[in-house]
C-alpha positions in Angstrom: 67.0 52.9 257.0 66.4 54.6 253.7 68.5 58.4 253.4 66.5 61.4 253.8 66.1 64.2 251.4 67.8 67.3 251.1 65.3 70.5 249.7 66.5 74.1 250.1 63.9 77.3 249.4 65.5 79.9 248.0 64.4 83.5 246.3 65.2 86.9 246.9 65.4 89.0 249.9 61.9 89.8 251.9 60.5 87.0 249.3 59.4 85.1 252.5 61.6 82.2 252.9 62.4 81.4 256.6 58.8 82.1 257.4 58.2 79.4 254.2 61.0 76.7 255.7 59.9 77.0 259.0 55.6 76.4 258.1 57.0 73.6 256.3 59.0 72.1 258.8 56.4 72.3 261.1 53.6 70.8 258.8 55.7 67.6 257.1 57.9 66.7 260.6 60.8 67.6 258.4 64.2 69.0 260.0 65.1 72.6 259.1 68.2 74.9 258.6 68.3 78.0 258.8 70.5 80.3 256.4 74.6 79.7 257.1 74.9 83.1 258.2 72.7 83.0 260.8 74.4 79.9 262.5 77.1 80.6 265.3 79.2 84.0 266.4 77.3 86.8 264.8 79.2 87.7 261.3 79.2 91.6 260.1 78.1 91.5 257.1 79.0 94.9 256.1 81.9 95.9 253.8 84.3 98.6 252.5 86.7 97.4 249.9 87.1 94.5 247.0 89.4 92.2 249.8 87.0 92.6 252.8 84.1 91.3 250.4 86.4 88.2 249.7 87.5 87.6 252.9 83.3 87.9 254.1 82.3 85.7 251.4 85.1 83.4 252.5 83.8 83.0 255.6 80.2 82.5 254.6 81.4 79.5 252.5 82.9 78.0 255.5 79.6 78.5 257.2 78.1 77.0 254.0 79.9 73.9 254.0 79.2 73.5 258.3 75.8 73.5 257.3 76.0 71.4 254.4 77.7 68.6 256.2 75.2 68.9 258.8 72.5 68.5 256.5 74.4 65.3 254.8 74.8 63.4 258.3 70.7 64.5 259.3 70.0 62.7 255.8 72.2 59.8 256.0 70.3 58.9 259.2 66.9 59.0 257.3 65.7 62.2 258.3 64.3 65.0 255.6 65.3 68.1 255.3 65.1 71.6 254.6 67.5 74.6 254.1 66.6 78.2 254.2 68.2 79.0 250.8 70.6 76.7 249.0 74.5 75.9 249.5 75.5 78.3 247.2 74.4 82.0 248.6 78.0 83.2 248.6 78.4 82.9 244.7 75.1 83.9 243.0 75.0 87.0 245.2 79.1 87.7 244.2 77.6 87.2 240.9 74.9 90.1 241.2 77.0 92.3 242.9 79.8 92.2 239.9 76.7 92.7 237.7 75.1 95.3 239.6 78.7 97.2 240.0 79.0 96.6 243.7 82.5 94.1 243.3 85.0 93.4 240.8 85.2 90.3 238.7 87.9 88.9 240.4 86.0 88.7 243.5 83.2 86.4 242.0 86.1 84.6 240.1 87.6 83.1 243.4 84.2 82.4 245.1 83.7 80.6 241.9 87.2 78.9 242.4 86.8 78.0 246.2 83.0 76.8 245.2 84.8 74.5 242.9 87.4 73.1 244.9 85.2 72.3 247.7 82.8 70.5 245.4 85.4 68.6 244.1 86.5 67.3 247.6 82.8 66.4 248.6 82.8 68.8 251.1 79.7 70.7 249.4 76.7 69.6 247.1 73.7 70.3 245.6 70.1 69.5 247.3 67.6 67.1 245.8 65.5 69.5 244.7 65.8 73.5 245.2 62.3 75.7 245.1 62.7 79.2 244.1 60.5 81.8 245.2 60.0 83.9 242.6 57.7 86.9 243.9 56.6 90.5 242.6 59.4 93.5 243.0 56.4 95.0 244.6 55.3 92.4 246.7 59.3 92.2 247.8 59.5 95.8 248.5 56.2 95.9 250.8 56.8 93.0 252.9 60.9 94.6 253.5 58.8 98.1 254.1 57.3 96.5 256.9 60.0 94.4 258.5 62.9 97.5 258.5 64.6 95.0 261.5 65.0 92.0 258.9 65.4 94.2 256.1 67.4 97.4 256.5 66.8 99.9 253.7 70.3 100.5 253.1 70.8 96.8 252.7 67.7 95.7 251.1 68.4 98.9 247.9 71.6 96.3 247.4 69.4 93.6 247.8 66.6 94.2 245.0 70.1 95.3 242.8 71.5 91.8 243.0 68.4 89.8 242.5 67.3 89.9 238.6 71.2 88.2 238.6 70.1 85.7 240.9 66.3 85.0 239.5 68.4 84.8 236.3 70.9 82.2 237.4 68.0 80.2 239.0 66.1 79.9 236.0 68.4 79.5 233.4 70.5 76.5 232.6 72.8 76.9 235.5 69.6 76.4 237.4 68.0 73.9 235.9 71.0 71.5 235.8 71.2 72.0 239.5 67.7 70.6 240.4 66.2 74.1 240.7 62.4 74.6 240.1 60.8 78.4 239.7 57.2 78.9 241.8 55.4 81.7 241.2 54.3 83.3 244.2 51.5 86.1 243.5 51.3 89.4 245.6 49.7 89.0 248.9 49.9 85.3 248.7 49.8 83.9 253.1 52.8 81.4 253.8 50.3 79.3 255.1 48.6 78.9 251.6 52.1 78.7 250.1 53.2 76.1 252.3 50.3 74.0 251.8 50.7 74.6 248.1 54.3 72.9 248.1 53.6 70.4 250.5 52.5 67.8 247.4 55.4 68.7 245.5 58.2 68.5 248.6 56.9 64.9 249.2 57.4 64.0 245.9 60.7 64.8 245.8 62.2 61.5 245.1 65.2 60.4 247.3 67.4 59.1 244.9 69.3 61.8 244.1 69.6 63.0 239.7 73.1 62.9 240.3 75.0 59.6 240.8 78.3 60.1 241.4 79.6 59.5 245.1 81.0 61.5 247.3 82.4 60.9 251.2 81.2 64.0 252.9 81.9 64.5 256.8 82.6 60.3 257.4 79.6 59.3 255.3 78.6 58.1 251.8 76.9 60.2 250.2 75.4 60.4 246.3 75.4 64.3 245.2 72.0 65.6 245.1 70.5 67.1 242.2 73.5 85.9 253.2 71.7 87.7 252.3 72.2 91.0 253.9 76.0 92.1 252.4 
C-alpha cells in the first residue's frame, strides 16, 4: 500500500482554516486533524509571566508531537491527510510575540531548542506540503467581529500583533525550505470556492516527500516530509 500524504493549512487567526480543512476533508475523502490544542483535556491558554508562557508552549509541543505521530501512523497506512495548521504553532507564534513585545527572547530561544531536539529524534517533521492562507487584515478582522466565541477580542488584538511575524516566516526562506506555499485569499472569498480552488493543487501534492532522510517516528519508517489563542 503506497504512504499517504501529509498537507497542513495554516494562516492567521479568523483567516478561515478549520472551516477550510474540514470542506476539504469532506470533498477529497481525506482524514483531518484538528489544531494540537484543541485535542484532549481543555488547556488555558492564558498567561501572566515569561515562565508560564514556556511552560504553556511546552505543553502545546507535546500536544504537537501526539498529533504529529498520529498523522505519521494515518499516512504509513495509506491514508491522506490534513492538519489544521502545521506542526510548528508553538514557535512562529513565540516568535511574533518576542517581536510584537509580548515575551522575551529567551522564551522563543528554548521553543526553538525543544523544536530542535525533537526533530532530531524523529519525534516531529514537516508535512508534504503546507498552504498558507494569506488573507486581508480586514477581511481577518470582520470574520473575528463576527465569531466573538472563536475569537475573543482581547485575544484576537494579540493575535493580528503576532501575525505579520508569522506571514513573514511563511513566506520567506524559512518557509519555503519547509514546503510552504502562500495563497491569496481575497476579501469575501466562500470556503466552499476556496476549497474547490485547492482541491487540484492538494491532489497534486506528490507523495514522495522533498526531503529524503529517514526517520523512525512512533514504530514506523518514515521519510521527513517537505494555538492559536495565547
Amino acid at each position: 500500500m503506497p504512504a499517504g500524504r501529509i498537507v497542513a493549512i495554516d494562516g492567521p487567526s479568523a483567516s478561515g482554516k478549520t472551516e477550510l480543512v474540514r470542506r476539504l476533508g469532506k470533498i477529497l475523502g481525506w482524514t483531518t486533524l484538528d489544531e494540537a490544542y484543541r485535542s484532549g483535556p481543555a488547556v488555558s491558554l492564558r498567561y501572566r509571566t515569561p515562565t508560564e508562557l514556556a511552560l504553556l508552549e511546552h505543553r502545546l509541543i507535546r500536544r504537537e508531537v501526539a498529533r504529529w505521530k498520529r498523522a505519521v501512523r494515518l499516512a504509513s497506512s495509506g491514508e491522506d491527510v490534513i492538519l489544521d495548521t502545521g506542526p510548528w504553532g508553538p514557535r512562529t507564534y513565540t516568535a511574533g510575540l518576542v517581536v510584537a513585545g509580548f515575551a522575551p527572547k529567551w522564551v522563543l530561544a528554548r521553543v526553538r531548542a525543544e523544536f530542535s531536539r525533537l526533530e532530531r529524534g524523529g519525534q516531529i517533521g514537516w508535512p508534504h506540503r503546507t498552504f498558507y492562507l494569506d488573507v486581508p487584515v480586514r477581511e481577518r478582522d470582520r470574520r473575528a467581529r463576527l465569531d466573538r466565541r472563536g475569537h475573543p477580542a482581547r485575544l484576537y488584538e494579540r493575535h493580528a500583533r503576532v501575525a505579520p511575524t508569522e506571514r513573514s516566516l511563511a513566506s520567506g526562506a524559512w518557509g519555503r525550505r519547509r514546503g510552504i506555499r502562500r495563497i491569496r485569499v481575497g476579501a469575501g472569498t466562500s470556503p466552499e470556492a476556496l476549497a474547490r480552488r485547492l482541491v487540484p493543487r492538494l491532489n497534486a501534492v506528490p507523495r514522495t516527500p522533498r526531503r529524503e532522510r529517514s526517520r523512525r517516528s512512533n514504530g514506523a519508517r518514515w521519510r521527513r516530509p517537505g494555538a492559536r489563542q495565547r
